[in-house]
N, C-alpha and C positions, 0 to 999 in steps of 0.2 A: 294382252295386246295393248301396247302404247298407239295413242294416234294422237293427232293435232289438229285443229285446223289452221289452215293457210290460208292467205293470197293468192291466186295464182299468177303467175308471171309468163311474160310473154316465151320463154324456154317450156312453160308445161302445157303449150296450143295442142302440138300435136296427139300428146297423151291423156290431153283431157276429151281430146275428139275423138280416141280411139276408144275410152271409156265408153262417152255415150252411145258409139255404134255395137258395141258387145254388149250395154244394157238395150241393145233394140229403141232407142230414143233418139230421137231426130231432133237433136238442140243447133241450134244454129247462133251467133254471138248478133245482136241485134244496133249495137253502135253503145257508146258509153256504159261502156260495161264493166260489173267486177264479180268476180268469180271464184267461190269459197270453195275448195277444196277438203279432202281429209285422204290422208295415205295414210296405207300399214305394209311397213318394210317397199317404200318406193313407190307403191302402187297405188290409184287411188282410187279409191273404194266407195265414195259418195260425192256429189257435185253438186252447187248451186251457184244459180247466176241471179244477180241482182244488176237492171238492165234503164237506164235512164230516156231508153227510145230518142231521147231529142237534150242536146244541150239547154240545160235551164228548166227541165221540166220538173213542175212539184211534186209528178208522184213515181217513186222507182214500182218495176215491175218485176215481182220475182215470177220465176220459171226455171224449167231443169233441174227440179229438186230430184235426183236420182242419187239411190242407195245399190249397192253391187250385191245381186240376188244371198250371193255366200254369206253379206252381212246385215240382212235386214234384221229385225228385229229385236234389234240392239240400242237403238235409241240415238242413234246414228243422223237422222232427219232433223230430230229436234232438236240434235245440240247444235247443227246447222241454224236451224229457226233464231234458237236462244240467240247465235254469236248474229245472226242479222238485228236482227233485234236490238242488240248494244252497240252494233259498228254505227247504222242508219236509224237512229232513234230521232234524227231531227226529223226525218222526210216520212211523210205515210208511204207504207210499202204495200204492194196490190200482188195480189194474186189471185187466178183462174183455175179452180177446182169443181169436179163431179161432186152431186152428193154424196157420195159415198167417202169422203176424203172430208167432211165437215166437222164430225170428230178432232178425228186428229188435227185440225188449224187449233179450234175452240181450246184445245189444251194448249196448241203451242203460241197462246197469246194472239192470234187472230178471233178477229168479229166479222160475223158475215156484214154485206155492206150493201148501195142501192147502185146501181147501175148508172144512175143520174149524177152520182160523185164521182166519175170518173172523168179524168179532163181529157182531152180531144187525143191524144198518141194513142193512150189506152182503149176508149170510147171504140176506134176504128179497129185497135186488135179484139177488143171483145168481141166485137159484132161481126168480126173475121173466125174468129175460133167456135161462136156460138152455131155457126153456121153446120159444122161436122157433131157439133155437142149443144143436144137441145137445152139440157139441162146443167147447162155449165153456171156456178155460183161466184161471186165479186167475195172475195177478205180483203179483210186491210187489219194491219197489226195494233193491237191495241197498243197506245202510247200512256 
């Protein structure tokens, strides 16, 4: 199986949306955003969005890390992680994970983080998302 990751472009909105509603995930694009892709033969198979919530803001927020059930455990996630990781190496990149999802950061170069490091965009989605998930955990990528 060849595959790649992408950019995605504004031609691949409506198949990326169609993605996430057949992975059952409710991704929404949240303003300054960019969005990693991977297809195999057209299709695409795995998605993540790296999301700047506000013009100028220090910390990107990843979310909609979704793998397509047919190809999980292929390593498909992380090589997402990795290419975040070398695109935004300048900017600390944040993410909201269950514990059960703290493994797999820890390997893909995420350290869990404190709640108090997070500047005011994030701060307000955290304390929005914590709200459905008690035990929702802060990453940030190690740099």
């Amino acid at each position: 199986m060849k595959i790649s990751i992408t950019k995605a472009i504004k031609t691949d909105k409506k198949s990326l949306m169609r993605f996430y509603k057949q992975q059952h995930y409710s991704a929404g694009l949240l303003g300054f955003d960019n969005v990693y892709i991977i297809k195999c033969e057209e299709v695409i198979i795995a998605a993540v969005i790296v999301s700047a919530l506000e013009q100028d803001n220090p910390q990107l927020f990843l979310h909609g890390l979704v793998v397509d059930d047919k190809f999980r455990q292929q390593g498909l996630a992380g090589r997402l992680l990795k290419h975040i990781r070398s695109i935004h190496s300048s900017q600390p990149v944040i993410c909201f994970a269950s514990v059960e999802l703290s493994e797999f950061y820890h390997k893909n170069g995420f350290k869990l983080s404190q709640v108090k490091q997070l500047f005011p965009p994030l701060l307000s989605r955290y304390l929005q998302y914590k709200k459905t998930n008690n035990e929702l955990l802060v990453f940030n990528q190690k740099n």
